[in-house]
C-alpha positions in Angstrom: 266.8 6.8 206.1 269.6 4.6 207.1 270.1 1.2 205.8 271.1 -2.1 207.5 273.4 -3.9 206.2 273.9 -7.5 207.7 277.2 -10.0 206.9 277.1 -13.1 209.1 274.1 -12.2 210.7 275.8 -8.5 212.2 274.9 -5.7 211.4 278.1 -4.3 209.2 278.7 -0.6 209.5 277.6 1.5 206.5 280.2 3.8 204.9 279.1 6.2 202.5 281.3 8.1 199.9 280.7 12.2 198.8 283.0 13.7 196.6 282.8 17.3 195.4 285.2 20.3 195.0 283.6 22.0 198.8 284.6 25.8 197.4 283.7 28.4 199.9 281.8 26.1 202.3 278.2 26.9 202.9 275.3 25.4 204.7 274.3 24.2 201.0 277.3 21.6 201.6 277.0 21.0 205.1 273.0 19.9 204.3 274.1 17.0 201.4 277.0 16.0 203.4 274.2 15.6 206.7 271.5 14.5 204.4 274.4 11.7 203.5 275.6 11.0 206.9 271.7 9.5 207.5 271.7 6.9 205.0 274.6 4.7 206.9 277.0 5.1 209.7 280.4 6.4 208.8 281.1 9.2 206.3 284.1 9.5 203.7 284.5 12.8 202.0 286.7 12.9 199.0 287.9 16.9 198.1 289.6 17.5 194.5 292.9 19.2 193.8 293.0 22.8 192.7 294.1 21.4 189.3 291.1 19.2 188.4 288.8 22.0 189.4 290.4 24.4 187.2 290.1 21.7 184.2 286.5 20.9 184.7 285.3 23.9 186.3 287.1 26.8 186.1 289.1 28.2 189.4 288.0 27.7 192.9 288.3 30.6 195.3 289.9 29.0 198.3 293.1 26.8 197.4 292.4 23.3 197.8 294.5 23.2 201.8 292.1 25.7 203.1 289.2 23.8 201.5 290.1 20.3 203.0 290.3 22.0 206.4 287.0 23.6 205.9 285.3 19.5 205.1 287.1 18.6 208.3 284.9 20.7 210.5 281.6 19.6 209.6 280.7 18.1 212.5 278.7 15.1 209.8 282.3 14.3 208.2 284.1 11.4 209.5 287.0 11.1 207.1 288.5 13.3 204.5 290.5 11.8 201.2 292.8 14.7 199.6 293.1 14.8 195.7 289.6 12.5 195.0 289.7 11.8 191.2 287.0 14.4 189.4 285.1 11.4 188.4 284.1 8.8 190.8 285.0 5.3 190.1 284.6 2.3 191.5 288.2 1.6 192.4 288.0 4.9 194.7 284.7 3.6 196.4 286.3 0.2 197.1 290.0 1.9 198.0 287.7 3.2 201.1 285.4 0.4 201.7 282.2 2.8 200.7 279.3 0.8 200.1 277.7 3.8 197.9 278.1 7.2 196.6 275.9 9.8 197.8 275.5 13.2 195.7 272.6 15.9 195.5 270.6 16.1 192.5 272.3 19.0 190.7 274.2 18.4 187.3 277.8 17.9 187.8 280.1 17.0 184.6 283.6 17.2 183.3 285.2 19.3 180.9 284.0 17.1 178.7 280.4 17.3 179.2 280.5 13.6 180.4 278.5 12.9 184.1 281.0 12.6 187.2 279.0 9.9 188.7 278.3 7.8 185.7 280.3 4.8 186.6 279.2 4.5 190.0 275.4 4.9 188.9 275.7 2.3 186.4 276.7 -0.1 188.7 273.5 1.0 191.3 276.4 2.2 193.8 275.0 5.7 193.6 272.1 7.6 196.0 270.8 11.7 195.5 270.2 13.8 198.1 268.0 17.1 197.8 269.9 19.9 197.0 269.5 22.9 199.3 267.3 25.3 197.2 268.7 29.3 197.2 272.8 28.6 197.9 275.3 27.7 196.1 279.3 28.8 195.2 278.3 30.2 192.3 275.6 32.1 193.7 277.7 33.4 196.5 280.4 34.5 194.1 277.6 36.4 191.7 276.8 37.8 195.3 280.3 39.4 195.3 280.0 40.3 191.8 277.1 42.2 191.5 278.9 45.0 192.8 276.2 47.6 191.9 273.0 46.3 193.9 271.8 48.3 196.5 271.9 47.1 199.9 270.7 48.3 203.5 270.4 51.8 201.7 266.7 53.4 201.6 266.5 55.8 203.8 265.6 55.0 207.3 264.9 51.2 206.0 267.5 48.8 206.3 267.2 46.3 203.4 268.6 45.4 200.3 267.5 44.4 196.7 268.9 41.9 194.5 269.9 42.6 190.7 266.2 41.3 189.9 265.0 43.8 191.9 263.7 41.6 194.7 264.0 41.5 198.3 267.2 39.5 199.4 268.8 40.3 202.5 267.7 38.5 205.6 264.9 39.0 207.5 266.3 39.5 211.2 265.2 39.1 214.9 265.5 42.9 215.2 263.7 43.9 212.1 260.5 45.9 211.6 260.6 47.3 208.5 257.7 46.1 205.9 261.3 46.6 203.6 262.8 43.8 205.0 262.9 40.6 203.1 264.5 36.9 202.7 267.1 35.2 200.3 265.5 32.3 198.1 266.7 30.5 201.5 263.6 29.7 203.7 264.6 29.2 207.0 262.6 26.9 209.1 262.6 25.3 212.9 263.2 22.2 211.0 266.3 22.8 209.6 267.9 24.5 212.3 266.9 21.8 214.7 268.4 19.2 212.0 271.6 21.0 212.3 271.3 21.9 216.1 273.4 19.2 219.0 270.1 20.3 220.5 272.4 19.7 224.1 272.4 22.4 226.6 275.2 22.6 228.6 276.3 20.4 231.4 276.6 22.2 235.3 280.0 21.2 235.0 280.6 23.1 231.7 282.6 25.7 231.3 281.0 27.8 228.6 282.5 30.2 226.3 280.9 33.0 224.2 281.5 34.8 220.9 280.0 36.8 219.1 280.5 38.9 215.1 279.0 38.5 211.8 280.6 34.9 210.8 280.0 36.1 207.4 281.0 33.6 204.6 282.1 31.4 207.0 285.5 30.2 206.5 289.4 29.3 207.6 290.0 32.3 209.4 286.0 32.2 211.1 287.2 28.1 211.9 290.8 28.7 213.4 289.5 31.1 215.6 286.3 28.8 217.2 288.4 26.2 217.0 291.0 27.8 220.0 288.0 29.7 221.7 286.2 26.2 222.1 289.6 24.8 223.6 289.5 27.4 226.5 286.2 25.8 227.8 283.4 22.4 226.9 280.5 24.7 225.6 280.9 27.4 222.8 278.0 29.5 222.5 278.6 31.7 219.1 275.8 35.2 218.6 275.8 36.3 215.8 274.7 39.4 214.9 271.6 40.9 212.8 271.8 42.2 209.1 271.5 45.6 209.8 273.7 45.7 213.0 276.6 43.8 210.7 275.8 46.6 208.0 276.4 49.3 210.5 280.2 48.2 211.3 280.8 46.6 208.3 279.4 48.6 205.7 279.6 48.5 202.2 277.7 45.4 200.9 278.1 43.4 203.8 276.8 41.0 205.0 277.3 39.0 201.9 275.3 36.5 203.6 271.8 37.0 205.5 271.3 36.4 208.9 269.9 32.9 208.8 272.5 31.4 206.2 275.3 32.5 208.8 273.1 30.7 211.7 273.0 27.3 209.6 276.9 28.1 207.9 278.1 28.2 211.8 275.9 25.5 213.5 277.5 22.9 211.1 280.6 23.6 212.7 282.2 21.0 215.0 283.2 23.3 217.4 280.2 24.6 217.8 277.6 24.1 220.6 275.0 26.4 220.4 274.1 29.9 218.1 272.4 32.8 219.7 270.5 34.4 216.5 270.4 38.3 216.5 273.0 38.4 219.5 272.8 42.0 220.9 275.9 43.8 220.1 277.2 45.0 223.5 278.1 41.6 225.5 276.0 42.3 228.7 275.6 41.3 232.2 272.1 39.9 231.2 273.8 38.2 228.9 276.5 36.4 230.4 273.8 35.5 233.5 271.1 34.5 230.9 273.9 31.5 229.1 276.0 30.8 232.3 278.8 32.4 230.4 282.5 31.6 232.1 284.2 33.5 229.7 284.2 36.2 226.7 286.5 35.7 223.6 287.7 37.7 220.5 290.0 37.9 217.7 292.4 40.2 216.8 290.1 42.1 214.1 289.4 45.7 215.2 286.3 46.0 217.2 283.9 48.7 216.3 282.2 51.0 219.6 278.3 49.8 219.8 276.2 53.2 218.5 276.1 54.5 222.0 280.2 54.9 221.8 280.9 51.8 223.9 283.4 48.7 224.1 281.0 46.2 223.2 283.0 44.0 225.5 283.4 46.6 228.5 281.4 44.2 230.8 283.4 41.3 230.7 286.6 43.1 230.2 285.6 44.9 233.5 285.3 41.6 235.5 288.7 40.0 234.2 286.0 37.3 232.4 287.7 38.8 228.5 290.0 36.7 226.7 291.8 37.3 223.5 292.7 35.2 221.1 295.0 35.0 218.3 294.0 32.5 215.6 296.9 32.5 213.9 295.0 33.2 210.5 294.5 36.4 208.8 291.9 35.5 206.2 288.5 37.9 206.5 285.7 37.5 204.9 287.2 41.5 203.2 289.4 39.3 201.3 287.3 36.8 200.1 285.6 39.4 198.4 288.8 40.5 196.8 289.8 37.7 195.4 286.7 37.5 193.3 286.6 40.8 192.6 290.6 40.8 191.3 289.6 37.6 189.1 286.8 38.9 188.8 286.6 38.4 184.8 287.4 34.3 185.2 284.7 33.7 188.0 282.4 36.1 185.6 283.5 32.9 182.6 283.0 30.3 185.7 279.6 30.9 186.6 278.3 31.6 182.8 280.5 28.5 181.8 279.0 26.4 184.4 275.3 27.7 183.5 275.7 26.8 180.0 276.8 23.4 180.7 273.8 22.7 183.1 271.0 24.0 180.2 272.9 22.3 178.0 272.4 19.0 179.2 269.0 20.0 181.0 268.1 20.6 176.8 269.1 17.3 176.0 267.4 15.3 178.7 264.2 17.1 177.8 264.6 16.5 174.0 265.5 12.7 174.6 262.3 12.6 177.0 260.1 14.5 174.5 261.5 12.2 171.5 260.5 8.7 174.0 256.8 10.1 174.3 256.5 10.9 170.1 257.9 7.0 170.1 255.5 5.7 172.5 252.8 7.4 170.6 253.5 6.4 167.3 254.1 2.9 168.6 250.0 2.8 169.9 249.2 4.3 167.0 250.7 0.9 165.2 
């Protein structure tokens, strides 16, 4: 809940500082960062250098230019800082006028093993947010990394099993199969209303639609939206099911299930509205249904639909395609190889970072278990 803040009887504005190293952006980020835009009025987002990441954490996946690009399109972010210091201090707060520090309530420490935010929570400058249960970087990257797991491949049933040998890939709009289950992610109405502009568009609009897998959404995904949302006021992104992104994509794709994608896109700026299970083909119905002005797509090859067809022959046939050239060449194909060619660093990374967490979780439990044997032998005097 937003506070109110008053100086000379007005109401002062409320800025709120949130630091972090934003690796492979997710909806996980996109939540705290919303979650912290609530509790005042302007938001500051402070994104470390490639260099401190590397020192406390080992190395990120996307270079810390693509990364501060990436914060800059959440539509909750008001201001971005380059190169924030790994641990927060007060001088960085007060450099930027933030009245407090807002963080989720995960463990985040230095090299060291010392707590980022501890200067900032000793002087009660510092606020947590709940962390977004089932996503996080280093869950994506294990994603990438457990190379072996078997997805959308059992027989005629489209679905995919995790290295625990549960059910992890998406439930979608399209499937039936008794097969078919979710991430640790539970979607609900809630949340994608909480991330929704939840504004249709105006008569006067000019709307534009695309559609593809959006899968790990990054740099490439937001150069392109961000020149398809210029050629009109309305962008209107479908995004394909699972099994349909499976089909042209193959492999282990998509690394991400169908309702990540839906929250990892709406939390883009550019972004007006996500159509979730978009049918493959772009169709007159289609285009009718959303008022649809114009069609656009990138320069990544286009695969027919399974009856042999353009997917975009409709609009291409009544002059309403447009191309566009986004001037970026990153996929979501070479995400994946970068983690798999560093593949034995972001293998230290993630056990690294694991260790670091039940190490300290260890020590809070033992300090909290040796404060109860105090308070009892203290009644028992």
């Amino acid at each position: 809940m937003q506070e109110d803040i008053k100086v000379n009887g007005h109401k002062k504005t409320v800025k709120v500082w949130c630091d972090g190293c934003y690796d492979m952006v997710h909806f996980g980020h996109a939540n705290s960062l919303r979650q912290a835009k609530a509790l005042g009025d302007y938001l500051v987002v402070g994104v470390h250098t490639d260099e401190e990441i590397s020192k406390h954490k080992g190395p990120p996946v996307f270079n810390e230019e693509e990364r501060y690009k990436m914060v800059r399109a959440i539509k909750w972010v008001d201001e971005v800082v380059e190169a924030a210091p790994y641990v927060t201090t007060l001088e960085t707060m007060d450099t930027y006028e933030c009245d407090f520090c807002v963080h989720g309530d995960d463990i985040t420490m230095t090299a060291d093993g010392v707590d980022t935010y501890h200067q900032v929570k000793a002087a009660k400058r510092y606020k947590e947010v709940q962390r977004t249960a089932g996503v996080s970087t280093t869950d994506l990257v294990g994603r990438m990394l457990l190379l072996t797991r078997n997805h959308f491949r059992q027989g005629q049933y489209e679905y995919s099993v995790d290295s625990d040998h549960s059910s992890s890939m998406g439930l979608d709009s399209s499937a039936r199969s008794p097969w078919t289950g979710c991430s640790q992610f539970l979607p609900t109405t809630q949340k994608i209303i909480q991330f929704s502009d939840g504004r249709p568009p105006l008569p006067t609009d000019r709307v534009v639609y695309v559609a593809g897998a959006f899968d790990l959404f990054h740099v490439g995904h937001l150069d392109f939206l961000e020149k398809a949302r210029r050629l009109g006021d309305y962008l209107i992104v479908g995004l394909h099911t699972d099994p349909t992104v499976n089909r042209y994509k193959g492999s282990n794709y998509p690394i991400m299930n169908l309702h990540e994608r839906v929250l990892s896109v709406l939390a883009c700026r550019y972004v007006s509205e996500v159509v979730i299970g978009a049918p493959y083909s772009v169709t007159k119905d289609l285009m009718e249904h959303f008022g649809v002005h114009a069609v656009a797509h990138g320069s990544t090859p286009v695969a027919p639909d399974e009856d042999g067809r353009d997917p975009f022959l409709y609009p291409k046939a009544i002059g309403k395609f447009i191309s566009v050239e986004s001037g970026n060449d990153m996929t979501t194909e070479k995400i994946v190889e970068r983690i798999i060619r560093n593949r034995l660093e972001f293998e230290a990374r993630n056990l690294k970072k694991e260790k670091k967490e039940m190490d300290l979780i260890r020590a809070i439990e033992a300090q909290k278990s040796g404060s109860c044997k105090g308070d009892v032998l203290k009644m028992s005097a």
